[in-house]
N, C-alpha and C positions, 0 to 999 in steps of 0.2 A: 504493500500500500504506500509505503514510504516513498517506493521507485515510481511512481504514479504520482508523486504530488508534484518530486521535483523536476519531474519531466512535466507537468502542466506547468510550474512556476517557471524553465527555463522557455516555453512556447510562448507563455504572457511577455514575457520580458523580452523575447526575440522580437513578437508583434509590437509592443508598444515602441523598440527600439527602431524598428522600418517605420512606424508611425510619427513619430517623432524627426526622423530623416525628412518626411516628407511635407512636415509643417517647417522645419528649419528652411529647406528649399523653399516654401513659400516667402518664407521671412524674409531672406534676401533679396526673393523676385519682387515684390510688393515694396521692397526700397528703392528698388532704382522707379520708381514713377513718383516723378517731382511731384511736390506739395506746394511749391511758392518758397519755402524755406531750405537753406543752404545746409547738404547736409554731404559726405567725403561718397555714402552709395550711387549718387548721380552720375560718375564719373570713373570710381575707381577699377571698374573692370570692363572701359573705354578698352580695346587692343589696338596698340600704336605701333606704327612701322618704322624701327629709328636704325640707324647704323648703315646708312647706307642703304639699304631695304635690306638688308641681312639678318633683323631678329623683330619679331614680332612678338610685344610686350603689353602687357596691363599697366595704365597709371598708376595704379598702386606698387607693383612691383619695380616703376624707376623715381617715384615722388615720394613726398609725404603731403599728405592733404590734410587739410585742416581748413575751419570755418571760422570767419572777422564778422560776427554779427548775424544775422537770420538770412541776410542775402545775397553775403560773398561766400567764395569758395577760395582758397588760398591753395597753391602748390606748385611744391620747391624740389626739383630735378635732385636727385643724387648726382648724376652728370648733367654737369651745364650744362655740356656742347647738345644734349637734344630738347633743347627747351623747346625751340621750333617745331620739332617733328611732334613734341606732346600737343600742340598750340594747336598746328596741325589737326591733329587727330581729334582733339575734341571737336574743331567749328566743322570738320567733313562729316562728324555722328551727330549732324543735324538735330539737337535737343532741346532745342527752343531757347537757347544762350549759347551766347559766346564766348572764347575766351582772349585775352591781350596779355604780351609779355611785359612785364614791369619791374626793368631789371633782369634781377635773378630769382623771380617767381613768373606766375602764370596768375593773374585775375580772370573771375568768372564772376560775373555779375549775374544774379538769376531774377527776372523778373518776376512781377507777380502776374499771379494764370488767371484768366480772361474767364470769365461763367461757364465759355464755350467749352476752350480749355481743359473746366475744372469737371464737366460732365463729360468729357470725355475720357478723361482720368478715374474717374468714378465707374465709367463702362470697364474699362481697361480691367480696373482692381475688382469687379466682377468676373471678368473672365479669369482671370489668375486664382481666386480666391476658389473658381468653378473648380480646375484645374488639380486644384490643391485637396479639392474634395473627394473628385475621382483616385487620387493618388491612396489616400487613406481607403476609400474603397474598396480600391485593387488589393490591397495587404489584407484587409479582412476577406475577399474572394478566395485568394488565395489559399489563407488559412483555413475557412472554414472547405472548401473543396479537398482540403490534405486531410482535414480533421473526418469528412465523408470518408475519402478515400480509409484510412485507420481504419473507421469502423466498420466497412465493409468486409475490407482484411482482416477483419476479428483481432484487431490490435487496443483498440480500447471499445470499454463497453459502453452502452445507448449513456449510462447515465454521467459519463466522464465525456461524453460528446455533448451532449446536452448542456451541460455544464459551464464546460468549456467557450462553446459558441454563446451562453450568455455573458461568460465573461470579457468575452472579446469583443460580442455587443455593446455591451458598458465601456469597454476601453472606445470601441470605435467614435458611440456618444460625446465621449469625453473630449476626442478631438475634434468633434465637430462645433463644439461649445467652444474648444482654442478658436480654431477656425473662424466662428462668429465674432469674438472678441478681437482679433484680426481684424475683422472687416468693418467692424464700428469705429476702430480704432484709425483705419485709413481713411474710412469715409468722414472719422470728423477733422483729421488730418489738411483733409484736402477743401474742407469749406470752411476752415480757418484763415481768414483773410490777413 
């Protein structure tokens, strides 16, 4: 019975750890769409062509970014010599600002978003937010189809299936509650003038 628990405790914890992956991945996604406010995810995984076109880089991985206030963006080249090619690369990924060299940084000035903008951004973090749902989803399909499959194999019985699929139930809820909380949280984000 023993070997039955911690094979159920090691499944919850496999599922809630791919669940978990798949709201972190949201987390990220849902940053980089501007709010009006100046923040290093708008940018920092820009891929820049520096060196000649010899290596293809993330602004994070040649700067440090950092924000001057709610509507600048600050960042400072580890190598000067590719201040240009960073400069470069952000006004070609067209994101609704741009950026000027000053000095030995890079200014971005980010406007505030237009109503039209701001519901389109709002669509946007709808569909990512969708996105995000199907992904948790899929980890509970998966499971609960393995957890089928078990029991058909006469590897665990009705009442450890049963069980099981409500715990993972509850787990799945529980992301979808994250998820929600997410999406109040973007949406009041983004109509934050």
């Amino acid at each position: 019975m023993l070997f039955y628990l911690l094979m159920d405790q090691q499944i919850l914890a496999l599922v809630k750890e791919k669940m978990m992956r798949a709201i972190h991945m949201l987390q990220e996604d849902l940053a980089t769409i501007r709010t009006g406010r100046a923040t290093p995810a708008l940018v920092e995984n820009i891929v820049i062509t520096a060196y000649d076109n010899t290596q293809h880089l993330k602004v994070k991985e040649m700067a440090t970014i950092t924000t001057d206030g709610a509507r600048m963006l600050l960042i400072a080249p580890f190598d000067p010599s590719v201040i240009r090619d960073i400069e470069r690369g952000i006004n070609s990924a067209n994101l609704g600002f741009s950026a000027s060299v000053d000095g030995h940084i890079i200014r971005i000035s980010i406007p505030p978003l237009t109503a039209e903008r701001r519901d389109e951004y709002i669509k946007l973090a709808h569909t990512k937010l969708e996105g995000g749902r199907i992904m948790v989803r899929q980890v509970r399909h998966e499971v609960m189809s393995d957890l089928k499959r078990k029991f058909e194999a006469k590897e665990i019985s009705e009442d450890d299936k049963k069980r099981l699929e409500k715990e993972i139930q509850t787990l799945t809820d529980e992301m979808m509650t994250e998820i929600e909380v997410l999406r109040e949280k973007k949406e009041q984000e983004l109509n934050t003038i």
